[in-house]
C-alpha positions in Angstrom: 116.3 99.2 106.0 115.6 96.4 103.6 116.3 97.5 99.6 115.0 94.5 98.5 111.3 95.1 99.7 111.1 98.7 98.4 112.4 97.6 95.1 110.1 94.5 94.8 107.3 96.9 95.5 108.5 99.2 93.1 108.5 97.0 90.6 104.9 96.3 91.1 104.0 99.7 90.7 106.2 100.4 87.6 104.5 97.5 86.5 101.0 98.7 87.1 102.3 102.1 85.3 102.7 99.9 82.1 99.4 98.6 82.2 97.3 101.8 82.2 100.1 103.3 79.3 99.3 100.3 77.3 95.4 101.2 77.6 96.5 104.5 76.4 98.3 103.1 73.5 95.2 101.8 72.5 93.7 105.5 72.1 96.7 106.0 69.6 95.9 103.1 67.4 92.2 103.9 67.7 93.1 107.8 67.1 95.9 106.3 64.2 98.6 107.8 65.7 101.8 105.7 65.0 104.5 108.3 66.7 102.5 108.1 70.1 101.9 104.3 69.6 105.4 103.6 69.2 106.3 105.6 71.8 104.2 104.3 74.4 105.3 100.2 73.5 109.1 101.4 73.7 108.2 103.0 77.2 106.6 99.7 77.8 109.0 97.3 77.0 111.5 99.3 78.9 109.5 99.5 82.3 108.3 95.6 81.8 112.1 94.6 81.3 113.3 96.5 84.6 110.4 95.5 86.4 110.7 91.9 85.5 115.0 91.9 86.2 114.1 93.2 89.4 111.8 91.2 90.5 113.7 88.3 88.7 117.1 89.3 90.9 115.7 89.8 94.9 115.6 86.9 96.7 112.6 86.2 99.0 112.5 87.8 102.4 111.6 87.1 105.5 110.7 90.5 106.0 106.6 91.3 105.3 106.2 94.5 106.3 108.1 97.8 105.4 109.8 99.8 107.9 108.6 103.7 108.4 112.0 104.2 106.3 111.6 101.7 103.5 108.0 103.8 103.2 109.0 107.2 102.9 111.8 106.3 100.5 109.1 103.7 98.6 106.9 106.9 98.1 109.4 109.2 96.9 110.9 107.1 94.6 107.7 106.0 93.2 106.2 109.4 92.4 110.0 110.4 91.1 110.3 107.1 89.1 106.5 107.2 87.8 107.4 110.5 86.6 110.2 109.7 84.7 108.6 106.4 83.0 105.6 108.4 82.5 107.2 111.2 80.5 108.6 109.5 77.9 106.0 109.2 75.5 105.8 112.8 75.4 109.7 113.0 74.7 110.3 109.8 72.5 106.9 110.9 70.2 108.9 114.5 69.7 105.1 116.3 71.1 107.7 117.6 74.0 111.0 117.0 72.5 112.6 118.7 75.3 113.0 116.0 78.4 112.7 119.0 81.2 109.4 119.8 80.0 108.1 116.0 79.4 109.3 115.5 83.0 107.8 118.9 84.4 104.6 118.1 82.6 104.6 114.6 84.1 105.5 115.2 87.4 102.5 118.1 87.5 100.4 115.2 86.2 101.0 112.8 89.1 101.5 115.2 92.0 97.9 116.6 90.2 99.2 120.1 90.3 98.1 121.1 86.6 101.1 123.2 86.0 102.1 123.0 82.5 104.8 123.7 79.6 102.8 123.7 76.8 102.1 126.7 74.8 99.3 124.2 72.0 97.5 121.8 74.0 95.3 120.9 71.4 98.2 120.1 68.7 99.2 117.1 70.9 97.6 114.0 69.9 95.0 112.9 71.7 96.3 109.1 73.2 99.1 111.8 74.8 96.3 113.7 76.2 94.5 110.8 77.4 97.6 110.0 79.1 98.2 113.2 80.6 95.0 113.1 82.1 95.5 109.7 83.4 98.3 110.3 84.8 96.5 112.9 87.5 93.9 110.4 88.1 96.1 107.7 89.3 98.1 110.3 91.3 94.8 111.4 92.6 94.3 108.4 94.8 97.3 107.7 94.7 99.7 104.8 92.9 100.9 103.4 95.9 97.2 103.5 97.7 96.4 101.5 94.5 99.2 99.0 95.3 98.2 98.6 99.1 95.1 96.6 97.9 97.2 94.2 96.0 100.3 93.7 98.4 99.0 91.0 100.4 99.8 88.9 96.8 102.9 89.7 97.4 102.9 89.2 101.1 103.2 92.2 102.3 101.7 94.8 104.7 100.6 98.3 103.9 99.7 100.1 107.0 103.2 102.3 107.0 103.2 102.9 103.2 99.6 104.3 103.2 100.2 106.7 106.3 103.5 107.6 104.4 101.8 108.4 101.2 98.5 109.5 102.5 97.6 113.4 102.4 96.9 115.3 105.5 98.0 114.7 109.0 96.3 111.1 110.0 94.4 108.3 108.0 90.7 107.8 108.8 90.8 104.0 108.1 87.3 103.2 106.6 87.7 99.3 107.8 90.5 97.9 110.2 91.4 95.9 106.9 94.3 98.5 105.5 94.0 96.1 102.1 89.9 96.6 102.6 90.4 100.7 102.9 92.0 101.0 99.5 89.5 98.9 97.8 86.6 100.8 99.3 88.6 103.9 98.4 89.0 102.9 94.7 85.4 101.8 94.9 84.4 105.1 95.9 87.0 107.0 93.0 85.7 104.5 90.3 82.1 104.9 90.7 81.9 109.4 91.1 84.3 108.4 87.9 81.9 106.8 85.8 78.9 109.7 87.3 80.9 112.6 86.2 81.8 111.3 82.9 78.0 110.7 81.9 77.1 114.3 83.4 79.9 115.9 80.9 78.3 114.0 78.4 74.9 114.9 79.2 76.7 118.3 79.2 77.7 118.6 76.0 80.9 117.3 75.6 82.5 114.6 73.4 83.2 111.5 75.6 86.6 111.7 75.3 86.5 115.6 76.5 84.4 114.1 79.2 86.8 110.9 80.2 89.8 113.8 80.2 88.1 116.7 81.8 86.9 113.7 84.9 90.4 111.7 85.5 91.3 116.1 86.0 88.7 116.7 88.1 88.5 113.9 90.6 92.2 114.2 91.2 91.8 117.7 91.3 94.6 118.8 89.1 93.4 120.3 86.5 94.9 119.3 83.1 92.2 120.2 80.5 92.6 119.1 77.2 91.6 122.8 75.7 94.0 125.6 75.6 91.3 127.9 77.7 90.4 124.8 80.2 86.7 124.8 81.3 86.0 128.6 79.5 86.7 126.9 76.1 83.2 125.4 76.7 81.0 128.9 78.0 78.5 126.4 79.5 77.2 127.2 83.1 75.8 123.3 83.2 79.0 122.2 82.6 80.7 124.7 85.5 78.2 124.0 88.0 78.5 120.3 87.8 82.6 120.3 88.1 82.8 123.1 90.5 80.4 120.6 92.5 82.9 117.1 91.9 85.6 119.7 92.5 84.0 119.6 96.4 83.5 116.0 96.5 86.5 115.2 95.5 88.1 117.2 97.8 86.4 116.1 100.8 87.9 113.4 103.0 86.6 110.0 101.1 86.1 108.8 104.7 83.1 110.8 105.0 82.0 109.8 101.4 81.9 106.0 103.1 80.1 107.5 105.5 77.3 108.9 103.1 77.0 105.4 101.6 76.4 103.7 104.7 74.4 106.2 106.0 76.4 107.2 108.8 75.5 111.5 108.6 76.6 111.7 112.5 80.2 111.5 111.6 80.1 114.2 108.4 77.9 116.8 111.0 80.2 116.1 113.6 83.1 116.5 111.2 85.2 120.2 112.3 87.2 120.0 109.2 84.7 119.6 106.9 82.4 122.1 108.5 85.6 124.7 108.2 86.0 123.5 104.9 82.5 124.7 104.1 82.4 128.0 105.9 85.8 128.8 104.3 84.5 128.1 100.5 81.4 130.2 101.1 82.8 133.0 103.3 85.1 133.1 99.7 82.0 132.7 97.4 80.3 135.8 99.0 83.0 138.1 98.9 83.9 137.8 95.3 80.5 137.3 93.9 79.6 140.3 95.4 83.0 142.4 94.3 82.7 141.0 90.6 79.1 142.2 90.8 79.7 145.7 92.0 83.0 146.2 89.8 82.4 144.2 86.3 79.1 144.2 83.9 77.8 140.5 84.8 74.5 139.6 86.1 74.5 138.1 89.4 74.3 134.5 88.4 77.3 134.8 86.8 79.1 136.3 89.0 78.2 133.9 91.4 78.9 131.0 89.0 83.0 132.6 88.5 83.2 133.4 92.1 82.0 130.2 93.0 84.0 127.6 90.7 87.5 129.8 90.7 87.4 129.8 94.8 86.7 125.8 94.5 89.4 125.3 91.8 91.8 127.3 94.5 91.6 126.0 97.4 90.5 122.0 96.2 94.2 122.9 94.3 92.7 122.1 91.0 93.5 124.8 89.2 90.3 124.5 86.5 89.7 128.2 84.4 86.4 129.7 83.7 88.2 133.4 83.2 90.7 135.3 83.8 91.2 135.9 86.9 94.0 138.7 86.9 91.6 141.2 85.2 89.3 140.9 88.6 89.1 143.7 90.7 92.4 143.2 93.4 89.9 142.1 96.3 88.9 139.3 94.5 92.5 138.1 93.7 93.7 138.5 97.1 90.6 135.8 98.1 91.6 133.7 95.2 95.9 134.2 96.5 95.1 133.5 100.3 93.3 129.5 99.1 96.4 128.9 98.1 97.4 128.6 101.8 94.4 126.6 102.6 94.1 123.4 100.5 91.4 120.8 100.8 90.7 118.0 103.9 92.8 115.8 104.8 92.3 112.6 103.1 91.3 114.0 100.0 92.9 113.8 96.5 93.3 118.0 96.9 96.9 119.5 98.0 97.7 122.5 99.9 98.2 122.7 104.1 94.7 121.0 104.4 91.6 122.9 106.1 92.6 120.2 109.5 95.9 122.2 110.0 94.8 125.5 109.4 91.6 124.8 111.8 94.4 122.9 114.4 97.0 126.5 114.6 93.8 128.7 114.6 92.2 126.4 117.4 95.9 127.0 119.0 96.5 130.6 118.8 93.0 130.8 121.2 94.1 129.1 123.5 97.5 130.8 123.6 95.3 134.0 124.0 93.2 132.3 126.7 96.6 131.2 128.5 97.5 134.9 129.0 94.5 135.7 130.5 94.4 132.4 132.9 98.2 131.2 133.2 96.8 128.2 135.2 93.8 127.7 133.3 93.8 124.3 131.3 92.8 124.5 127.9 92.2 121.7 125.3 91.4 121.6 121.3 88.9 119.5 120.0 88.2 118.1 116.6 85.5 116.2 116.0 84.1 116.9 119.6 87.3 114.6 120.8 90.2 116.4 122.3 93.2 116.6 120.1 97.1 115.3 121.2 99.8 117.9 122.5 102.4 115.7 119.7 99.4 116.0 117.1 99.8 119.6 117.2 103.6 120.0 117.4 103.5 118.0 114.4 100.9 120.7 112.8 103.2 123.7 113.6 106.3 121.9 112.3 104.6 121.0 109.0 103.7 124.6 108.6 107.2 125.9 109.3 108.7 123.3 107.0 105.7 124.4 104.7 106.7 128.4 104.6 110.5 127.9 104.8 109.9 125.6 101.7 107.8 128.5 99.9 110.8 130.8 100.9 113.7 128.5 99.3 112.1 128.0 96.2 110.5 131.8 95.7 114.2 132.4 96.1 115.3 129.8 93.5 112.3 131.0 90.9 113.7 134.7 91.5 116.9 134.0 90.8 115.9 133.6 87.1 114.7 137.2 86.8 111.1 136.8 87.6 108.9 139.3 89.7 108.0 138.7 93.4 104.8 137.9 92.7 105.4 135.3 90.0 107.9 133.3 91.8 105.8 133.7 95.4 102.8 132.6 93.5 104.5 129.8 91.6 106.6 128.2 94.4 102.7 128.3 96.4 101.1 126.8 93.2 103.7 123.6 92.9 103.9 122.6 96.3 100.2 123.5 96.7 99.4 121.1 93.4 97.3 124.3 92.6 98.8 124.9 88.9 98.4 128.1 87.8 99.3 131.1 89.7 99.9 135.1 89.0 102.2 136.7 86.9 103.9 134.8 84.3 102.7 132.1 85.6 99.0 132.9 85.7 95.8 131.3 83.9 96.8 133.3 80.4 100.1 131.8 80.6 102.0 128.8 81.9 105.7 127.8 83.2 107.2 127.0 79.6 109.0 130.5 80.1 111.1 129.2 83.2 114.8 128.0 82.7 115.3 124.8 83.1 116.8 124.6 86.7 114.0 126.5 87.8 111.8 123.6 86.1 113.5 120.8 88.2 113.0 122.8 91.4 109.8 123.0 91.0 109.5 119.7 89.7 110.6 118.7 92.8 108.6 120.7 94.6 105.4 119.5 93.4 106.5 115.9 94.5 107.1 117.2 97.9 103.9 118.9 98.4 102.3 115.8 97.1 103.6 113.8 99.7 103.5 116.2 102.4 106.6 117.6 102.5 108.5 115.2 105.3 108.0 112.0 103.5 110.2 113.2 100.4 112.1 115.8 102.4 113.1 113.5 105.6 115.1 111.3 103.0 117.8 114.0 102.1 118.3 113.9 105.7 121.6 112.3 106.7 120.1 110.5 109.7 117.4 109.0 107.5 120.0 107.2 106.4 122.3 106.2 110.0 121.3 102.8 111.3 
């Protein structure tokens, strides 16, 4: 494995990381807020100088393309690194003057989980909040999908980084061009960026609310800059149009290529997305109808919470329109079991994805059907194609590593004295990117509570669910390192 490529890349994303903290600076002077401006130039200087001595010291190499290795340990140090440059213009600004909780906050950002630390959003100032936000849109795509469209500068391939970085199981490359993919994928991000932003606006909301609220939304990850997140605002415009961007954004942006070019045989033919759908409104139903017969609220409201909390769970968003542990306990065992599901593959949303859920239950059919005809043949299909034998090993490994994950860090949250259901619900909510959970952890309340240790776990575990668990996993491994 060649140190020197992974470094030089790295050095192009920390690099790219200054950039977009130096826009931010420029909210602070425009906000006149000197702490945060200072802050964010230290953080600069200090990313530009070991960016540039890196890039300064490795020699050129004959090498142009990164090894499956040098890309799973490029992707896990970059989401680790990102999250430690990232988080200290909370800490050197003294608005989270303890370094746990500006890396916590940091690494929710970029994984987009939305879990947070902080007890008074709105005290923060605002060029912090515009960075906080930023940081979940650039984690939404992803930094080092960003990078993959600028490599070829550098003279170097992508193809292995991307699979290593991408969510869900497989890539659907939009053009045979890795280098043209991202671009088309940024394309795609940038331009429902700038929609969403002018519907918030239209909405009601300042245009810096807006800007927030959509870098949160289109990464699904659900940082608002409001204490109450989207119920500060009481404005069923407002829910309908992010519940909706919640979906798009959650969606595999193959399929949103495929709207533009007007390709519609590939999104009906689509399983996943068609699971996707029947999943969100089989969920929709059943709590709009048990809010309705249980709480005091018309039906279109009803519909609206039902609605937007089931999309904010299982897109892993983690947006709040109420209060979701005062509904009745059928409705919060819906909301609990979309935190297994997740969105598509290829998406910006976390979880298991809707293709691997869809893959196991496709499986355990056939299984049955084996019973019943030991010598019958029996073969999944996706997409009307049949699916690989290897394909689906790979599914039921990911979801073993997946549970026996959950278990380990449950474990880890309970050692500090929480309740089952808090440190079940948390460990599912950081490696899901979901955010809030149940208990002491739920929508009323956050994860400043936790000890420390317990912050670093799961600070750690929201990296590994962002990157699907083997990619950051695979290199604590001691053969990941054996020539």
């Amino acid at each position: 494995m060649r140190f020197s490529l992974v470094f030089k890349t790295l050095s192009v994303i920390w690099l790219i990381l200054a950039f977009f903290m130096f826009l931010c600076s420029l909210t602070s002077l425009y906000y006149n807020e000197i702490s945060a401006f200072k802050s964010f130039q230290i953080t600069i200087i200090i990313i530009a100088s070991i960016s540039l001595l890196f890039l300064l010291l490795i020699k050129k190499s004959n090498q142009k393309i990164l090894s499956t290795k040098g890309s799973f340990l490029l992707v896990s140090l970059a989401w680790i690194t990102a999250s430690f440059f990232g988080a200290m213009p909370f800490y050197l600004s003294g608005a989270i003057p303890h370094f746990t909780n500006a890396f916590f906050e940091t690494a929710s950002g970029f994984t987009t989980t939305g879990a947070s630390i902080l007890v008074d959003i709105e005290s923060l100032p605002k060029s912090l909040l515009m960075w906080r936000s930023l940081t979940q849109w650039l984690g939404g795509m992803g930094i080092v999908v960003l990078t993959v469209a600028i490599l070829p500068l550098l003279g170097i391939g992508g193809l292995q980084l991307i699979k290593a970085e991408a969510p869900g199981p497989s890539v659907d490359k939009i053009s045979y061009r890795i280098t043209t993919t991202a671009k088309y994928l940024w394309l795609i991000y940038l331009s429902l960026t700038v929609l969403l932003i002018a519907l918030l606006v239209i909405g009601g909301m300042s245009f810096f609310d807006s800007v927030t609220h959509t870098f949160s939304t289109l990464s699904t990850g659900g940082f608002s800059p409001k204490q109450n997140s989207i119920a500060h605002y009481g404005s069923p415009f407002i829910q309908y149009v992010i519940a909706f961007f919640m979906f798009l954004a959650s969606a595999n942006f193959a399929l949103h290529f495929n709207l533009i070019t007007g390709n519609f045989k590939n999104i009906f033919n689509n399983s996943e997305f068609k699971a996707f759908i029947i999943i969100i409104l089989t969920s929709t139903v059943i709590v709009t109808l048990n809010l309705y017969y249980n709480f005091e609220s018309g039906g279109e409201e009803s519909f609206r919470l039902a609605i937007f909390q089931a999309l904010s769970f299982i897109t892993t968003t983690g947006f709040v329109t109420d209060n979701y542990e005062s509904w009745p306990f059928l409705s919060q065992i819906i909301l609990f079991s979309l935190m297994f599901v997740g969105g598509c593959s290829g998406s910006t949303a976390g979880g298991i994805k809707v293709v691997r859920i869809l893959l196991l239950f496709k499986q355990s059919l056939n299984e049955m059907k084996f019973l019943l005809h030991p010598r019958g043949i029996f073969t999944i299909k996706l997409n009307k194609m049949p699916v690989k034998k290897d394909i689906v090993y790979a599914v039921s490994g990911f979801f073993f590593l997946y549970i026996a994950t959950n278990i380990i860090v449950t474990v880890i949250v309970a050692s500090g004295g929480n309740s089952l259901m808090t440190s079940l619900t948390a460990s599912l909510a950081t490696i899901g990117n979901i955010g809030p959970a149940f208990g002491s952890a739920g929508p009323m309340d956050n994860y400043a509570g936790f000890s420390d240790y317990i912050k670093w776990v799961l600070s750690l575990a929201m990296i590994a669910g962002r990157l699907e668990l083997y990619s950051f996993i695979i290199i604590f491994t001691p053969y990941f390192w054996k020539k």
